[in-house]
C-alpha positions as CSV (number, residue, x, y, z in Angstrom):
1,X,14.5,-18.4,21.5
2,X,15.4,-20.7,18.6
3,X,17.8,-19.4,15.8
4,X,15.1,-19.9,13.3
5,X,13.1,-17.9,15.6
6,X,15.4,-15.2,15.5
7,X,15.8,-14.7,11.7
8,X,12.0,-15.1,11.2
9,X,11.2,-12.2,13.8
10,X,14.7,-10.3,12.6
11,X,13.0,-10.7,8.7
12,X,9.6,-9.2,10.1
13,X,10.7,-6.3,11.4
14,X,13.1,-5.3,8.7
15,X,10.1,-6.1,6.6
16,X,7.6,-3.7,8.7
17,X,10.6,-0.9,8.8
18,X,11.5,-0.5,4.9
19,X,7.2,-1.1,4.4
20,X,6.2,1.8,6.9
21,X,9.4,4.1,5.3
22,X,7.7,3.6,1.6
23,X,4.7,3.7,2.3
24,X,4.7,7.5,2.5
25,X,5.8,7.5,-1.0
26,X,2.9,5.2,-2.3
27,X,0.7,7.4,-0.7
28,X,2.0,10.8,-2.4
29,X,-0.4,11.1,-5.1
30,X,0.8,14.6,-7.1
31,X,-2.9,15.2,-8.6
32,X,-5.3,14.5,-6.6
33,X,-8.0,15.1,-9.7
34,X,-8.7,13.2,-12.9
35,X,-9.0,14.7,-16.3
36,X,-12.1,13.8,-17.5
37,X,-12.6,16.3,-20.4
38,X,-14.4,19.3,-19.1
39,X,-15.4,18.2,-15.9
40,X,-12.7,16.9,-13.3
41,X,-13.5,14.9,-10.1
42,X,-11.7,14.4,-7.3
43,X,-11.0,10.3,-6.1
44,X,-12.6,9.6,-3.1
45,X,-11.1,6.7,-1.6
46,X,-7.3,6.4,-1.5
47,X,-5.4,3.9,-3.9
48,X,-3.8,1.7,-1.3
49,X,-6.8,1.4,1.0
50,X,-8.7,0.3,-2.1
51,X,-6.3,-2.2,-3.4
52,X,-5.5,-3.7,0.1
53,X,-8.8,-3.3,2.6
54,X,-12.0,-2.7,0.0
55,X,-10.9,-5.4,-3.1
56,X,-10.1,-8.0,-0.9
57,X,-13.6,-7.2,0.5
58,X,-15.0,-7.0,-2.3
59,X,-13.9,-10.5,-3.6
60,X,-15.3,-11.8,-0.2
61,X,-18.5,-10.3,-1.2
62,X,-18.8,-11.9,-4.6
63,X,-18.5,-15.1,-3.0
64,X,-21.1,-14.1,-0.3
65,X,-23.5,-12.7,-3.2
66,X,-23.2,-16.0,-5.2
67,X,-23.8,-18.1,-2.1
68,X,-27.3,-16.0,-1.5
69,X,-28.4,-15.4,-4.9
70,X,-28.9,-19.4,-5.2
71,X,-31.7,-19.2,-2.7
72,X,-32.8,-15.7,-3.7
73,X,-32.5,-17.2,-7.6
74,X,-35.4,-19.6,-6.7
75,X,-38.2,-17.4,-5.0
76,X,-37.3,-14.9,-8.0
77,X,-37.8,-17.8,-10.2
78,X,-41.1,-19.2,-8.0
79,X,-42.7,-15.6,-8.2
80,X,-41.8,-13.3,-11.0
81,X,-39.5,-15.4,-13.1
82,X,-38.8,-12.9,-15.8
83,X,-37.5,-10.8,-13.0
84,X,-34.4,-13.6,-12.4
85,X,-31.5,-10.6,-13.4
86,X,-32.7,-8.4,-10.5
87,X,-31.1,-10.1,-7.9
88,X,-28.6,-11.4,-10.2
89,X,-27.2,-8.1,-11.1
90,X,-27.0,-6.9,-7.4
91,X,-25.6,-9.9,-5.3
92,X,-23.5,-11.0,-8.6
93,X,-22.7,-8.7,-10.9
94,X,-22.2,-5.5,-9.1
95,X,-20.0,-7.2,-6.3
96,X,-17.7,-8.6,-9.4
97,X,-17.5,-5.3,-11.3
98,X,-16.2,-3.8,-8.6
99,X,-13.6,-6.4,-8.1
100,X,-12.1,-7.0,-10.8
101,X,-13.1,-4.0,-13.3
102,X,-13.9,-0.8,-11.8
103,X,-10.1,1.0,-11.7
104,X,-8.1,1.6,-8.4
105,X,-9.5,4.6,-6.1
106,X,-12.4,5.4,-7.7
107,X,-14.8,4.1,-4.9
């Protein structure tokens, strides 16, 4: 194996070992329940999962949703044209909300 080789894989694993030994930590989450005034939920989906797996996702999806409302955008428009924010708001807007506004873990 080349020496470049060997500091690449040597970087990766030191890389993998201090991110697996922290990752505990990240995960610790001392309250488990929001305040919210009287009532209190719990979060259903864990921080890191969301922020990692499900945005990413969720970016992908915007793309996807803006990709098919364009066709969906012009039998709306054929048929029922005051009805164009229908599909609008659920392949565009709800995919982008949850993106980039909704707040971390709450899904």
């Amino acid at each position: 194996m080349s020496p470049r080789i060997r500091v690449m894989v040597a970087a990766l694993l030191a890389t993998a070992v201090l991110v697996a030994g922290a990752s505990p930590a990240f995960a610790y989450e001392p309250f488990a329940y929001e305040d919210v005034g009287i009532e209190s939920r719990q979060r259903e989906t864990p921080v890191l999962l969301d922020a990692f797996f499900l945005r990413p996702m969720g970016l992908v999806l915007t793309g996807l949703g803006m990709v098919a409302f364009l066709p969906a955008a012009a039998f709306v428009g054929i048929t029922r044209p005051t009805e164009i924010g229908k599909p609008f708001k659920l392949l565009v807007v709800k995919p982008f909300r949850y993106t980039f506004m909704d707040p971390l873990g709450e899904h």
